[in-house]
C-alpha positions as CSV (number, residue, x, y, z in Angstrom):
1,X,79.8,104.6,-183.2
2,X,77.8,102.8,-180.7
3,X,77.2,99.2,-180.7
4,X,74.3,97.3,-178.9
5,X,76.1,94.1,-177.6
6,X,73.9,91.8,-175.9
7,X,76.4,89.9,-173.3
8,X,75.8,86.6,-172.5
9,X,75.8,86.1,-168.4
10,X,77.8,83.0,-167.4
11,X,76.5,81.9,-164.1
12,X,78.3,79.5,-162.1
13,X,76.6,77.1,-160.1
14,X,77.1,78.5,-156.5
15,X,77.7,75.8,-153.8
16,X,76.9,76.2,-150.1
17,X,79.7,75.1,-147.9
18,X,78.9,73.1,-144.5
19,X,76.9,75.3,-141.6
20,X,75.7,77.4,-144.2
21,X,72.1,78.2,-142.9
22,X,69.0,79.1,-145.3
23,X,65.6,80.2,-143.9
24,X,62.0,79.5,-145.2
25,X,58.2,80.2,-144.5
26,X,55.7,77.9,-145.5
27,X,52.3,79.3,-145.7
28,X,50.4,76.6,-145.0
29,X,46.7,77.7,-146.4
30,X,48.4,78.6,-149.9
31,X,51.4,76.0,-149.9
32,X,53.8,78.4,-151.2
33,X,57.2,79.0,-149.4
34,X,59.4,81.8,-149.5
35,X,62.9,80.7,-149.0
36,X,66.5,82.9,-148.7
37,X,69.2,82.3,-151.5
38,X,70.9,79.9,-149.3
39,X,67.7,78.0,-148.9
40,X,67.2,77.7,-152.4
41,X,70.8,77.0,-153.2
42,X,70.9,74.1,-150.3
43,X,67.7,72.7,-151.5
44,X,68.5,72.5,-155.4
45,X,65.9,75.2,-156.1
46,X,66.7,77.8,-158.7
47,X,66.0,81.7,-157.7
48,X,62.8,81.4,-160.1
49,X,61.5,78.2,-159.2
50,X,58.2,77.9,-157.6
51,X,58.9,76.8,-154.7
52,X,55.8,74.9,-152.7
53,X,55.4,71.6,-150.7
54,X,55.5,69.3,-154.1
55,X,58.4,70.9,-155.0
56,X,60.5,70.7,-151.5
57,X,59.3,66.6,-151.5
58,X,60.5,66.5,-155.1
59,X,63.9,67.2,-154.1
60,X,63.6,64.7,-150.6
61,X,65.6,61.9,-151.2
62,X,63.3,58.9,-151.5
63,X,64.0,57.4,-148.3
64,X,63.4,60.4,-146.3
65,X,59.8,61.6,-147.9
66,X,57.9,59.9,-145.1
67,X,60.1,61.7,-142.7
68,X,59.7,65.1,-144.0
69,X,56.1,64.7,-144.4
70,X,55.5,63.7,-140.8
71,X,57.9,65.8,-139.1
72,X,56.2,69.1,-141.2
73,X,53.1,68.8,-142.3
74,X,52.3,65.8,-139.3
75,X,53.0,67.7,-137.1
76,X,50.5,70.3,-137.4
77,X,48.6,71.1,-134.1
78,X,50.8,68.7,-132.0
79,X,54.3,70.5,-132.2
80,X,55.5,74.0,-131.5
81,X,59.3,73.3,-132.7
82,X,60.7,69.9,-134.5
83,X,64.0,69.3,-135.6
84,X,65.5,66.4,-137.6
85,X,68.2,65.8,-140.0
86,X,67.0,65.2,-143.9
87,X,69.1,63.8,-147.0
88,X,68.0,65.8,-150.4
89,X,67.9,63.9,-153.6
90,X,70.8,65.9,-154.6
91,X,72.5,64.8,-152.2
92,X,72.8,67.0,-149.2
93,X,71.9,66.1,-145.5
94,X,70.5,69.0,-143.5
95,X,69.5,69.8,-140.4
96,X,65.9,70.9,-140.6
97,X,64.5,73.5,-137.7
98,X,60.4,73.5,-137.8
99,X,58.3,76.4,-135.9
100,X,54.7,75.9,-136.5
101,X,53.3,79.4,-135.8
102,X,48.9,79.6,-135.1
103,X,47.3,82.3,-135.6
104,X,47.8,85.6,-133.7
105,X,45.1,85.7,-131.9
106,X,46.4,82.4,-129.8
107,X,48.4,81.9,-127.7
108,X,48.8,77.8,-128.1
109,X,49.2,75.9,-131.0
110,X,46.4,75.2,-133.5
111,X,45.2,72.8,-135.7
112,X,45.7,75.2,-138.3
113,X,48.6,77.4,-137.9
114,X,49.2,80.2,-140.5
115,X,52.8,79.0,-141.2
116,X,55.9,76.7,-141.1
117,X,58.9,79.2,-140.6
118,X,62.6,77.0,-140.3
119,X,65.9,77.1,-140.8
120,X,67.5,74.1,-143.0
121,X,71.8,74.0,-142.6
122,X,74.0,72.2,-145.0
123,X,75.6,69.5,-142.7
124,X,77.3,67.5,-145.9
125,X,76.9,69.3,-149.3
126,X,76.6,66.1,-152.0
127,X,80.0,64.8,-153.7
C-alpha cells in the first residue's frame, strides 16, 4: 500500500556571512528589482517578496533613508558609479556599489537611464 504524505519543509533561516556579495537591477521606469539570493538574503527580503524601491527603503535603517535615496535615485543623470556604506533595519551594514546605466543608444549618462545595476556586500551581518 501507498500512502500520500504531505511533508512539511523546515526552512532554516539562512545567514550571509561577512564579504558575501548579492547583486541587483533596478529598472528604473517600472521600479521593480531583480536581486540574487544573496541579495535578498542580505537585505531581509524573502525569495517571493516583491522587491521594488518601497520595499528596499522599508528595510533602510531610519537613519540612513536620506542616504540611500540620494546616493540611488539622486543621483540619476549626474553619476555613472556611487558607492557608500548603508545600515539595514535588520541590522546589517553594506557596502553598496551603484552603476546607473542610459540607454543604449548613448554613450554618456542620461537623465533617464534604463537601470540601477549594483552590488550590495555584507560588511557586519546584525547580532
Amino acid at each position: 500500500m501507498i500512502r500520500n504524505h504531505k511533508h512539511k519543509i523546515n526552512r532554516h533561516k539562512v545567514v550571509p556571512l561577512p564579504g558575501v556579495s548579492g547583486l541587483f537591477s533596478f529598472d528604473v521606469e517600472t521600479g521593480m528589482t531583480i536581486g540574487n539570493g544573496h541579495d535578498r538574503l542580505i537585505w531581509g527580503l524573502g525569495e517571493d517578496e516583491e522587491y521594488n524601491f518601497d520595499r528596499a527603503m522599508q528595510a533602510v535603517h531610519k537613519d540612513y533613508k536620506n542616504l540611500f535615496e540620494d546616493m540611488s535615485l539622486g543621483n540619476i543623470g549626474k553619476k555613472k558609479n556611487v558607492e557608500f556604506e548603508l545600515l539595514l533595519k535588520n541590522g546589517n551594514w553594506t557596502r553598496e556599489k551603484y552603476n546607473f546605466v542610459g540607454h543604449k543608444e548613448d554613450n554618456e549618462i542620461t537623465n533617464t537611464p534604463l537601470k540601477i545595476r549594483g552590488s550590495t556586500t555584507l560588511l557586519n551581518k546584525a547580532a
